[in-house]
C-alpha positions in Angstrom: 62.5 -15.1 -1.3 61.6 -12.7 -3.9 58.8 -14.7 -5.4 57.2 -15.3 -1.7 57.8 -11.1 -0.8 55.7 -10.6 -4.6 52.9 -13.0 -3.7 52.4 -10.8 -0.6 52.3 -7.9 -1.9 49.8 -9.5 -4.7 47.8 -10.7 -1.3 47.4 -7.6 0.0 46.5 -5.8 -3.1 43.8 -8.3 -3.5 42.8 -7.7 0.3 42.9 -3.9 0.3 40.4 -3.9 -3.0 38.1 -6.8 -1.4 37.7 -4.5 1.4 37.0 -1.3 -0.7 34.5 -3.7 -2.7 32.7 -4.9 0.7 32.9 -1.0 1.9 30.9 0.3 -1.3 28.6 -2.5 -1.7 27.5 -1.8 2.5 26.7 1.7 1.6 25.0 0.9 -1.5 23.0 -1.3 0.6 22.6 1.0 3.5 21.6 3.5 1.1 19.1 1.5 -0.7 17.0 0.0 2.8 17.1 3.5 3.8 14.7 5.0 1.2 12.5 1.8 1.4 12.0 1.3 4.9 9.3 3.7 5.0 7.1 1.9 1.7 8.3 -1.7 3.0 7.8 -1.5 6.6 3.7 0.0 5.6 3.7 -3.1 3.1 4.4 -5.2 6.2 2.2 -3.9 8.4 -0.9 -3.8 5.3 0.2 -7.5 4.7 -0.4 -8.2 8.5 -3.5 -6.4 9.3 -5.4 -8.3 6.5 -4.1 -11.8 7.2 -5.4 -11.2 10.8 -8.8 -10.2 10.0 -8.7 -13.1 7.6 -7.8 -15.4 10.5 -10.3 -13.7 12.4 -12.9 -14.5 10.0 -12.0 -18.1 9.8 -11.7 -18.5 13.4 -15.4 -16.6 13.9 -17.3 -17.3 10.5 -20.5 -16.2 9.4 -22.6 -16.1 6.8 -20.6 -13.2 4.9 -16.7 -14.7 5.8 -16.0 -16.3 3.0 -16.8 -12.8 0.6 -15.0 -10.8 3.0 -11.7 -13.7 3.3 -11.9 -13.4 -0.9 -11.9 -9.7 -1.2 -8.9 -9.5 1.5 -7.2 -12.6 -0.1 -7.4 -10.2 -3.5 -6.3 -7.3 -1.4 -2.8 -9.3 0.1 -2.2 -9.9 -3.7 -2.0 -6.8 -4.8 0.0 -6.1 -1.5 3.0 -8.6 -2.4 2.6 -7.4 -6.3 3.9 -3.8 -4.2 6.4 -5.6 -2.1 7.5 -7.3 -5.3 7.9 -3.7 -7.2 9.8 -2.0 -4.1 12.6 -4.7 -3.3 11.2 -5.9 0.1 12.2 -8.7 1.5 10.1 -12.0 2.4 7.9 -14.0 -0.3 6.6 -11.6 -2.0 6.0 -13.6 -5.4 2.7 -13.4 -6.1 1.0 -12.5 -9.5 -0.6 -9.1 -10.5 -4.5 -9.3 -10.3 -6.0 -9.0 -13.8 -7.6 -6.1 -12.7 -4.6 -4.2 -11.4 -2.4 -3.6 -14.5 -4.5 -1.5 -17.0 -5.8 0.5 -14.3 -3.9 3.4 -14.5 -5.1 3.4 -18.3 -8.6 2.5 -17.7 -9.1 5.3 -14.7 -8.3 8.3 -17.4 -12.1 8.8 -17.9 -13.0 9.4 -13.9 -12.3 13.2 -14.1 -15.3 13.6 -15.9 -17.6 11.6 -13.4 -16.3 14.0 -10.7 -19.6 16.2 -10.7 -21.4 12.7 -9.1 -23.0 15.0 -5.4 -21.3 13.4 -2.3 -23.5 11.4 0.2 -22.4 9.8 3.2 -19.7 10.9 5.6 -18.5 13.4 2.7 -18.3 17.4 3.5 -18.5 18.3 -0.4 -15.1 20.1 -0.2 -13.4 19.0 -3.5 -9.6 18.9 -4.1 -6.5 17.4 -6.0 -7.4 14.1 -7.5 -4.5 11.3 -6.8 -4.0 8.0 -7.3 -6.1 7.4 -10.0 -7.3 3.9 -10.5 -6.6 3.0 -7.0 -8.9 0.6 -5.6 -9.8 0.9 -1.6 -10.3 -1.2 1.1 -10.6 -0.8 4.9 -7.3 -1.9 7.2 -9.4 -3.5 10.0 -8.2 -1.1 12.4 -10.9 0.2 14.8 -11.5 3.9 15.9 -12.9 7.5 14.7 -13.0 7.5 11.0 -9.4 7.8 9.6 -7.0 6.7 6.6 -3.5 5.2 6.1 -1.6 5.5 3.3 1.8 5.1 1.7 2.2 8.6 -0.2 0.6 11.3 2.4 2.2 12.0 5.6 0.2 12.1 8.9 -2.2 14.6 9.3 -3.1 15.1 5.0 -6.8 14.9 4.4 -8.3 12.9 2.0 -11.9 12.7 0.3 -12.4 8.9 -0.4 -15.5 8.6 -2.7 -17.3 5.9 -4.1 -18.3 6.0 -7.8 -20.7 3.0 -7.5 -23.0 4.8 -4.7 -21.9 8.4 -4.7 -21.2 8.2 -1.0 -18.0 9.6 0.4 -16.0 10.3 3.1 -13.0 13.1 4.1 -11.0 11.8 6.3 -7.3 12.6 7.8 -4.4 10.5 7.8 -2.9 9.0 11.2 -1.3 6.0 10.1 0.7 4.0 7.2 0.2 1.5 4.9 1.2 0.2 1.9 -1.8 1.6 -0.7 -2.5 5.2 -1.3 -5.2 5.0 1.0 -6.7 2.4 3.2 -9.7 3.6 5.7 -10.5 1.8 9.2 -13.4 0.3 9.8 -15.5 3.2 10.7 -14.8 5.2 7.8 -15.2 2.7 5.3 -18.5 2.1 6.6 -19.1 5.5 5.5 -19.1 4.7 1.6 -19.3 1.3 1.4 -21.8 -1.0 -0.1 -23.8 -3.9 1.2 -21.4 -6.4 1.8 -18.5 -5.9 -0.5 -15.0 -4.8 1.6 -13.3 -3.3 -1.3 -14.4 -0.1 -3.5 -12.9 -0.9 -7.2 -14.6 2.4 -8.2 -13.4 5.0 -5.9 -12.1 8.5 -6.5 -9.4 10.0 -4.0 -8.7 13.9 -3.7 -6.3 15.3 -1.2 -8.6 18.3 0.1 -5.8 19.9 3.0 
């Protein structure tokens, strides 16, 4: 009788810290999806729009599809490398375009090509340079000229300019996604070049 009244009380020890361990571990968890949901769910929706206008291309080809499937296929890398980074789920394994990891160190020079004059869609006003070495590409989205981004909230303004032409663009923010700034089709017509979908040398300011 005694042994079988200590092997209960050993049970529901045991059970009392189990649920104490499940408890924490929930609100660790809770916790954590709480302060990604906003970065993963733009991820997700990045990841999607480019896959579709991939599809699209493949499903109504022309004589430029296969550049623009490439650059977008390049741009859903880089997309996953985020996903990766953040702890979102899905497949995200995917591995880091060359291009991608010394650009934080290789964009320490733009400040000093900021003098290039504007062209384009750009109304000279000059602001806070951010997210240097960010590359940009459009989000497919139709519309007035406009931006989405992961690190602005709605309404920012951004100058989007392209070091390669001089042309740029100032544009507001009505949307997320999972770069620092992705512009729909309209305003990435704006600065773009003939037939390339993604500006590798671009320079964004937050102007309001």
């Amino acid at each position: 009788m005694s042994r079988r009244k200590t092997l209960s009380r050993k049970k529901k020890i045991a059970l009392i810290a189990g649920a104490l361990v499940l408890a924490g571990g929930t609100a660790v968890v809770v916790t954590g999806t709480s302060q990604a949901s906003v970065a993963c769910d733009g991820l997700t929706q990045a990841l999607a729009n480019n896959e579709r206008f991939i599809a699209d291309q493949r499903a109504n080809p022309d004589a430029q599809s296969q550049a623009r499937i490439a650059n977008r296929e390049a741009v859903i890398a880089q997309i996953r490398v985020q996903q990766a980074a953040s702890g979102c789920g899905g497949d995200v394994a995917a591995p880091a375009p060359p291009a991608t990891q010394p650009a934080p160190t290789q964009a320490q020079p733009a400040p000093p090509a900021q003098p290039a004059p504007p062209a384009g869609g750009g109304d000279g006003a000059a602001g806070e340079v951010v997210c240097a070495g960010s590359t940009v590409t459009l989000s497919g989205e139709a519309g007035a000229p406009a931006a989405s981004s992961n690190q602005f909230p709605l309404g920012t303004r951004l100058k989007v300019t392209n070091l390669d032409n001089a042309k740029s663009t100032t544009v507001e923010v009505t949307s997320t996604s999972g770069s620092c700034a992705l512009l729909n089709n309209e305003a990435f017509e704006q600065v773009r070049e003939p037939g390339k979908f993604l500006i590798r040398k671009a320079r964004i300011e937050r102007v309001g």
